[in-house]
Each structure stands twice: as C-alpha cells, then as structure tokens.
C-alpha positions in Angstrom: -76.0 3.0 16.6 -74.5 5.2 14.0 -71.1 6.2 13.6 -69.7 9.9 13.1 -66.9 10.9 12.1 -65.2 14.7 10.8 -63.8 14.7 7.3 -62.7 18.3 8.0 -63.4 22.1 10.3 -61.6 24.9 9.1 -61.9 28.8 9.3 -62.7 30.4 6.1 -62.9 34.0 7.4 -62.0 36.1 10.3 -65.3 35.0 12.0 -67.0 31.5 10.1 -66.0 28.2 10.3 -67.2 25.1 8.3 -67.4 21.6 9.6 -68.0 18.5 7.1 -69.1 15.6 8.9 -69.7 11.9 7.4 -72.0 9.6 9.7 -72.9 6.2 9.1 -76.5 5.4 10.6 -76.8 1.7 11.4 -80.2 1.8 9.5 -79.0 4.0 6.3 -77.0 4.5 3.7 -74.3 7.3 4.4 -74.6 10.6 4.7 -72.3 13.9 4.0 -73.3 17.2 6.4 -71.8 20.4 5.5 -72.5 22.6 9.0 -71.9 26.2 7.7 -72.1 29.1 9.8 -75.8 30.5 11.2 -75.1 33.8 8.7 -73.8 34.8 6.0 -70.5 34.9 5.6 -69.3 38.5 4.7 -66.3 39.8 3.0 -64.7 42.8 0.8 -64.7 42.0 -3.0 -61.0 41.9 -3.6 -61.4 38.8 -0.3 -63.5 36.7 -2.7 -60.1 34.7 -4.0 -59.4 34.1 -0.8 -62.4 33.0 1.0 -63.2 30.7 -2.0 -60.2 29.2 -1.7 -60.6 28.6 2.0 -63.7 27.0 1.2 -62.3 24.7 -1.5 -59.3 23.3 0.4 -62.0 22.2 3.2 -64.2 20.4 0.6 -60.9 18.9 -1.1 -59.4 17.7 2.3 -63.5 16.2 3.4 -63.2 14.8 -0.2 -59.8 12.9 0.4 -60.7 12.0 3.9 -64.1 10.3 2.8 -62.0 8.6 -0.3 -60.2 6.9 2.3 -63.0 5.7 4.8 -64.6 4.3 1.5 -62.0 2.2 0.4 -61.1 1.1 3.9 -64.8 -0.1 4.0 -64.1 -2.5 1.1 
C-alpha cells in the first residue's frame, strides 16, 4: 500500500492552482508529483513578478514540508 501525502496546493493565478504531492509506494523509493494545471497558465507581463513568486512560495513550503517527513523518517 503506498502512502500519500500533500506537501502543498495553492493558487498562483486568478484561474490555476498547483498541487505537490509526496507518495511513498510500499515497493519504491519516493516520489515528488508536481500536478500543474491542464493549460497554460496565462498572465500580463508586468504579472510575471507575481505569479513567479506564487509559484516559488508553493515549491518552498512543499520543500519545508518534505524536509520534515524526511527527518521524521529517521
């Protein structure tokens, strides 16, 4: 049986979320799936800043989240 578990979902625009999810097959080593939205994700040129931050601050809070499963594992 594997395990799941979400390191972090956030919006990063008006219409897209992201979704980073860690599982644990019984079988496997671990694996890291970043689920991002079925099309592009569009925005005005001066919204670059922003979106890329959006999209940073969900890969930093995955990246914390994970550090902490992984140590708890030791």
């Amino acid at each position: 049986m594997s395990k799941s578990t979400i390191l972090a979902t956030a919006r990063i625009n008006a219409a897209d979320i992201i979704t980073i999810t860690y599982v644990e097959p019984a079988d496997a080593p671990g694996a890291v799936f970043v689920r991002w939205p079925d099309a592009p994700s569009v925005a005005a040129p001066h919204q670059l800043p922003s979106l890329a931050n959006a999209v940073m601050a969900v890969l930093g809070e995955a990246v914390g989240k994970l550090a902490t499963i992984r140590t708890d594992d030791r």
